[in-house]
C-alpha positions in Angstrom: 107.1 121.5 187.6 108.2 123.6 190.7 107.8 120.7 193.1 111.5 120.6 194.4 113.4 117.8 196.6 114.6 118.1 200.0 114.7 114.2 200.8 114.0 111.2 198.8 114.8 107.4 199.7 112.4 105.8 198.0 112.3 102.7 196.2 114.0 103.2 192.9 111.2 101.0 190.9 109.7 103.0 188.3 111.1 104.5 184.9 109.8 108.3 185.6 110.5 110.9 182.6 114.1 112.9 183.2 112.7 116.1 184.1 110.4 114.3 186.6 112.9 112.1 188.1 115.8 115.4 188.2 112.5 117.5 190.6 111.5 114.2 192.5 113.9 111.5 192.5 113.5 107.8 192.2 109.8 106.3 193.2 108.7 103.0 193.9 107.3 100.6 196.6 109.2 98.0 198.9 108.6 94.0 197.9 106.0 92.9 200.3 106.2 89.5 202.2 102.1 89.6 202.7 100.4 89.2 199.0 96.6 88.5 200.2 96.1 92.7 200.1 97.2 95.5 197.9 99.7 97.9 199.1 97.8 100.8 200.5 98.5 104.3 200.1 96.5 107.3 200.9 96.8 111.1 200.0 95.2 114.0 201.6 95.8 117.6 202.3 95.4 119.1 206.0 95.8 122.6 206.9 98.5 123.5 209.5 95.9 123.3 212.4 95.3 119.5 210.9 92.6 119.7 209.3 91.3 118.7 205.9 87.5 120.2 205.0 85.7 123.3 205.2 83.1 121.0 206.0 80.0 123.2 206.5 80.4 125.3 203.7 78.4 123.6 200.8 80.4 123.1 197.7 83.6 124.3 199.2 83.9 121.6 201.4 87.0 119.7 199.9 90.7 118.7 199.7 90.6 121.5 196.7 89.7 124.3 198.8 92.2 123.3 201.4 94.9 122.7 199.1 94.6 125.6 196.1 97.8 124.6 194.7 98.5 123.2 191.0 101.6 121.1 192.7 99.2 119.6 194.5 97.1 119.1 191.8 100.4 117.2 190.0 101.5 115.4 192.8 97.7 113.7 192.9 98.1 112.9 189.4 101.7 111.5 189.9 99.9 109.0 192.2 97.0 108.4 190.7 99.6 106.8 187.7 101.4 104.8 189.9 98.2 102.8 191.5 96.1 100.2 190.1 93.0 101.9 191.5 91.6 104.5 193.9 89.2 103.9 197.0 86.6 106.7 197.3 84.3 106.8 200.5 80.5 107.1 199.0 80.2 110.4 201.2 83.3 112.2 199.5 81.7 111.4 196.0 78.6 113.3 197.6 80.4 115.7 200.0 82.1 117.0 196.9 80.0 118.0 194.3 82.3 119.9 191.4 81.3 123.1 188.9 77.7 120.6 187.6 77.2 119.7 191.0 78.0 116.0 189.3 80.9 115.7 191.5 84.7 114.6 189.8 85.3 111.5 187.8 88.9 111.0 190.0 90.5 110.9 186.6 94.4 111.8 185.9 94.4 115.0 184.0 97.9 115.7 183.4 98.5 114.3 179.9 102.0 113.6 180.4 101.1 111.2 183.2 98.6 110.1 181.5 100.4 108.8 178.3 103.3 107.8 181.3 100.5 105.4 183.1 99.3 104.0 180.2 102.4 103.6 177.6 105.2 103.1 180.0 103.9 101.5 182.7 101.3 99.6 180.7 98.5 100.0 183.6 94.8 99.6 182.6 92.1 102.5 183.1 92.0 103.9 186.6 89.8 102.1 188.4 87.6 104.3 190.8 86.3 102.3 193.5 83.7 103.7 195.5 83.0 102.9 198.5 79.5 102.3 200.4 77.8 100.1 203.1 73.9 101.3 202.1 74.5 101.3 198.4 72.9 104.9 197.9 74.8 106.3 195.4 74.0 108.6 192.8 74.5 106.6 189.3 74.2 109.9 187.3 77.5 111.6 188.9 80.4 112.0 186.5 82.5 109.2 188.1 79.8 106.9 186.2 79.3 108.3 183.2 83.1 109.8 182.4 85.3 107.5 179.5 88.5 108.4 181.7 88.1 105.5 184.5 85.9 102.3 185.3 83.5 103.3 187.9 83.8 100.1 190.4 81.6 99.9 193.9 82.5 98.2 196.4 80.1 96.9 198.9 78.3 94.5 201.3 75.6 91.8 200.5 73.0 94.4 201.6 74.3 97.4 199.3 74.6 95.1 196.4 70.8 94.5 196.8 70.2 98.2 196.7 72.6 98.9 193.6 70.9 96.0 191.6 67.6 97.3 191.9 69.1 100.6 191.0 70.6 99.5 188.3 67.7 97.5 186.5 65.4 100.8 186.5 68.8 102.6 184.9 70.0 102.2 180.9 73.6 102.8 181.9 75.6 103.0 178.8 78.5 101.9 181.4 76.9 100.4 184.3 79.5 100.1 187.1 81.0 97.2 188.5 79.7 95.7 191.7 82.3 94.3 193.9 80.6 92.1 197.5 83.0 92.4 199.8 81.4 90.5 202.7 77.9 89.8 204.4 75.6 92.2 205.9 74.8 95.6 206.0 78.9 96.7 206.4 81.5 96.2 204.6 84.5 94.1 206.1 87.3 95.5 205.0 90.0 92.7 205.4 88.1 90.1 203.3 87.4 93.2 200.9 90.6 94.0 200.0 91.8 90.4 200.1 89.4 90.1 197.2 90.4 92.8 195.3 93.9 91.7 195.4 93.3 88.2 195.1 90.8 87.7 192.3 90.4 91.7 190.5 94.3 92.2 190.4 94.7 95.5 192.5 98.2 95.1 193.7 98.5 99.3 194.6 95.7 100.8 195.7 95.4 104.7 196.7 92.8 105.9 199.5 91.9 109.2 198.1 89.5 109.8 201.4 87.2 110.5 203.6 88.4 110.9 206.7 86.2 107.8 208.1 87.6 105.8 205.6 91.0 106.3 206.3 90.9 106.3 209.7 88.9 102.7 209.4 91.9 101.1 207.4 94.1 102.9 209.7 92.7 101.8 212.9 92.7 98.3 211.7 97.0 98.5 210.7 95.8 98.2 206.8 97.2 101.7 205.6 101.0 101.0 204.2 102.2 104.4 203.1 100.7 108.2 203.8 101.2 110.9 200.9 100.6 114.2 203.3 100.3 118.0 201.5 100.6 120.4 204.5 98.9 123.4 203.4 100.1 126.6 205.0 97.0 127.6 206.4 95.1 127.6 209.3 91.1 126.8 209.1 89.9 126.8 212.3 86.8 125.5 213.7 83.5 125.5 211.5 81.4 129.1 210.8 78.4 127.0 211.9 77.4 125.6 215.4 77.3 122.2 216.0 79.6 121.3 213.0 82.9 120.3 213.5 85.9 120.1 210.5 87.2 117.0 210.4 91.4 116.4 210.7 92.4 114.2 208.3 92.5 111.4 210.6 88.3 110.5 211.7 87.6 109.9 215.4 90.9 107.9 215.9 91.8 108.2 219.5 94.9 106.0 220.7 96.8 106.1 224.1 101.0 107.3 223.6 101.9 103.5 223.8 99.2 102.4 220.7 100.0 105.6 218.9 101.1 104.5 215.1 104.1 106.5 213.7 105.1 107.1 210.4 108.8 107.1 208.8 109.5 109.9 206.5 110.4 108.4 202.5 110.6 111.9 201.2 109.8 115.4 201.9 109.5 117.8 198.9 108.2 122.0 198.9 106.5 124.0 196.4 107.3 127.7 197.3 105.6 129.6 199.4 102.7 127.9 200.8 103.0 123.7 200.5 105.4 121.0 201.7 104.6 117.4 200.7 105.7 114.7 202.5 105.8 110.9 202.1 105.2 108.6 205.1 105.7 104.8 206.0 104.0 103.0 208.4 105.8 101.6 211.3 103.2 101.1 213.9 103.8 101.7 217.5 107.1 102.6 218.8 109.0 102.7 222.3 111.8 105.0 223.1 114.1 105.3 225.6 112.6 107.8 228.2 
């Protein structure tokens, strides 16, 4: 693993393997006073002109293309492990289609954290909740069908209607489970996640995108910690008129005094091209002018 440490204050919560912890250093998450949510963390790539998609350019679109790097690849892996569960906007699952064109089952692939998540830190199966206010979602992609995770979606009275009448014309061997967040045709994301933590038992829960997502749960203070791969790179705007590449960040637009900033946890580098960086959310701040 040639991930190496330049910083690292983390939390010193979790029994990593010797190697790991010699590369990283200690990892964990601060006690929280507020238990009605999970813990939130998210983890994207962004270029170093901020952004995070070759968006116009049809199965090249993603975090992979942005990224190319097997630390990064680890480092997803390493968090993935850690978390209860993963939050998956329905558009990445489509946005992202994969080698079959099936899209990616969001699973951990690095045995070694694999065996760590489940016979050290005694987690259950990832939990790969998807995310969607319409409900149209394709039941055949891998994250359904794959043995790896438990495909849950999360959604709004109205997209539950849609998914149940999906599902009865369907013989799912592992039909997904449908989680109401709140009434109507959107999904409420502060009663939704007040569920989940309250009566599924997500305590950690890992954003793994898109940008609208994110920026949502940013916009509305719910986004705890940021795990940033800056990809030394610069991608520039789209090949294709009237298509823009999203940053990582959505349509957020804040004024200097609203602006949130982030503390830095711990900043590690895989030679040449990739830093990594860990970020807390502290919200607004003033300084002395």
């Amino acid at each position: 693993m040639p991930i190496q440490r330049c910083y690292n204050v983390s939390e010193d919560q979790y029994p990593l393997p010797a190697h790991i912890r010699e590369s990283y250093g200690p990892f964990g998450f601060p006690n929280r006073p507020d238990l009605t949510r999970p813990y939130i963390s998210a983890n994207f790539v962004m270029s170093l002109d901020g952004r995070g998609s070759f968006r116009e350019l049809a199965g090249r679109a993603g975090g992979k293309e942005v990224s190319r790097s097997p630390d990064d690849r680890w480092l997803m892996d390493f968090l993935r492990a850690h978390h209860d569960a993963q939050l998956v906007g329905a558009s990445t699952l489509r946005d992202e289609p994969g080698p079959d064109s099936k899209g990616w089952d969001y699973g951990i692939d690095d045995q070694e954290l694999f065996a760590y998540r489940r016979d050290v830190l005694k987690l259950a199966p990832q939990k790969i909740i998807l995310l969607t206010a319409s409900g149209e979602v394709d039941l055949s992609m891998n994250v359904f069908t794959s043995p790896r995770v438990e495909a849950w979606i999360l959604t709004g009275t109205t997209g539950a209607e849609a998914l149940r009448a999906q599902l009865e014309s369907r013989q799912l061997v592992r039909p997904p489970k449908i989680v109401v967040g709140s009434e109507g045709k959107n999904v409420d994301m502060v009663p939704a996640l007040r569920l989940l933590r309250q009566e599924h038992g997500i305590r950690a829960l890992l954003c793994e995108g898109g940008p609208t997502v994110y920026g949502g749960l940013l916009d509305q203070q719910l986004i705890d910690e940021d795990f940033r791969t800056i990809s030394f790179q610069v991608i520039g705007r789209a090949t294709q008129p009237g298509v823009e590449r999203p940053t990582t960040f959505g349509n957020l637009g804040f004024f200097p005094e609203s602006a949130p900033w982030f503390r830095l946890v711990s900043l590690h580098y895989a030679l040449p091209y990739h830093a990594f960086l860990r970020l807390r959310y502290e919200g607004p701040r003033k300084f002395n002018d």
